[in-house]
C-alpha positions, -999 to +999 in steps of 0.1 A: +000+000+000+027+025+005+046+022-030+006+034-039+010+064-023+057+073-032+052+060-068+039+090-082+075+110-073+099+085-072+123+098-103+150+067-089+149+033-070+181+012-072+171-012-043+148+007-018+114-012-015+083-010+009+081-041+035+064-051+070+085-083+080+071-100+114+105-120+116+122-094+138+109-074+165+099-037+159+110-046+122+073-055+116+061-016+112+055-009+072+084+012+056+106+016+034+140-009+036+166-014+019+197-042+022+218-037-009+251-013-004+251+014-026+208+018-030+195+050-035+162+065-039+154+097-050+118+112-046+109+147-061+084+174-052+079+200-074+065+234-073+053+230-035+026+249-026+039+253+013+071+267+026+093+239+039+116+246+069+120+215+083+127+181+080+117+152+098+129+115+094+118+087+110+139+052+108+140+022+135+171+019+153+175-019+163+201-042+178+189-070+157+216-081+130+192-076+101+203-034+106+235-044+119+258-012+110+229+007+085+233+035+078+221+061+053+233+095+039+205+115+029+203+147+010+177+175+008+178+192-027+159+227-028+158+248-063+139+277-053+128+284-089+140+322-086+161+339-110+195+349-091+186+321-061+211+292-067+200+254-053+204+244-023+218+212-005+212+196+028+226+165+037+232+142+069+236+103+077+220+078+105+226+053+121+203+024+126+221+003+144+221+000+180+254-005+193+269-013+231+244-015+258+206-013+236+207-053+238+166-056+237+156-021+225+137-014+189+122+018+190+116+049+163+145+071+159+133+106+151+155+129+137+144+167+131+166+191+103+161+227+109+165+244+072+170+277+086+163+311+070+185+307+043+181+273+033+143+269+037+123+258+006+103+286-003+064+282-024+071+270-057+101+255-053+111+220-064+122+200-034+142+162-040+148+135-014+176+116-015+188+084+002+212+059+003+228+029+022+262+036+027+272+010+047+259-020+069+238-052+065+201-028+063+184+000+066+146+009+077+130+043+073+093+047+088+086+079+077+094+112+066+077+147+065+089+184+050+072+212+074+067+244+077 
């Protein structure tokens, strides 16, 4: 049901797909995984009708070996669409793995990208999500949303 929802502004999928597994723990919420080194998925809004300021991804952070040592560099593309504004680029990684000491813990890791001022998407702009699995065994993303 989800790919239903992404497919419409996915512009590249080299190994992302949706999934709700029941074999692991927390692993069972619906999102988008990937297992495959190197997979990248790039989704594209354009002309936005709301100012985005911040970003918020949501990915589970587990201690089960299925996410052992995922993690994922994303980038934020923003052209503004306005003669004289150049693009703009965000980008960050994380981690999914649980490391020392989160032997039995799953849980949602939420992590919150203020675009400031001068990097904020303004109305009309075409914004692109980008990810990829830079390293580890996998990689699970639960959710994301672009805010004003």
């Amino acid at each position: 049901e989800l790919n239903q929802y992404i497919l419409p502004y996915i512009i590249e999928n080299t190994g992302w797909n949706a999934a709700s597994d029941m074999t692991c723990g927390y692993n069972r919420k619906t999102g988008l995984v990937s297992t495959l080194v190197g997979a990248r998925l790039s989704i594209e809004f354009k002309n936005i009708q709301k100012e985005i300021r911040y970003w918020n991804v949501l990915t589970l952070k587990s201690y089960h070996m299925k996410w052992k040592d995922g993690v994922v560099r994303f980038h934020l593309l923003v052209n503004p669409n306005l003669v004289g504004v150049s693009a703009r680029k965000s980008t960050f990684e994380i981690s999914g793995w649980w490391n020392v000491g989160h032997n039995d813990v799953d849980s949602t890791y939420h992590f919150e990208v203020d675009l400031g001022e001068e990097h904020k998407a303004p109305v009309g702009s075409d914004v692109m999500v980008q990810m990829e699995l830079v390293s580890g065994e996998g990689f699970k993303i639960l959710g994301m949303m672009l805010c004003s």
